[in-house]
C-alpha angles and dihedrals in degrees: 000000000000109000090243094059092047089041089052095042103039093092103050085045096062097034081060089057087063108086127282091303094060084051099058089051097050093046090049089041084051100038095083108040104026108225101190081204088062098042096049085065096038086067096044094052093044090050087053092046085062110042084047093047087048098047086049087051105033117020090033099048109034104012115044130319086214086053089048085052095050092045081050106065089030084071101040090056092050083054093060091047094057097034085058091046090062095038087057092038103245137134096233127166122242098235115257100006122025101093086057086052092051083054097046100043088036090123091057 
């Protein structure tokens, strides 16, 4: 990926990593002028935003509260690495996941 896309992109990228709120901005600052830096970790980030709002309505409530804790800092942990990811510029994977993520969210 050529180093203008990822610099133009970079902000918006990081701004995606910080809560839903993060999210909505990056996608409105994207959705203009589409940054295929930006988008891949929209859709990471979005990806990450459902699997932890599921695991809050579905594994904590009604599974096991240990399980919930252990997905929980799974996915912390997944955050970091993406959030790294868009601090360093790179189009990084999040592990597991992230390239299901990059074929669900393929039309953001």
């Amino acid at each position: 990926m050529e180093s203008q896309t990822i610099n133009e992109g970079k902000t918006a990228a990081i701004i995606s990593y910080f809560l839903v709120v993060g999210l909505i901005i990056a996608f409105i600052m994207n959705y203009n002028k589409r940054n295929s830096f930006t988008s891949f970790h929209i859709k990471q980030m979005i990806g990450l935003s459902i699997a932890y709002s599921l695991n809050g309505w579905i594994v904590f409530p009604f599974i096991d509260k240990t399980a919930a804790a252990i997905i929980t800092i799974i996915l912390f942990i997944l955050w970091v690495i993406g959030l790294i990811g868009a601090i360093r510029g790179q189009k990084k994977l999040v592990p597991v996941v992230g390239e299901k993520f990059q074929i669900w969210f393929k039309n953001i």
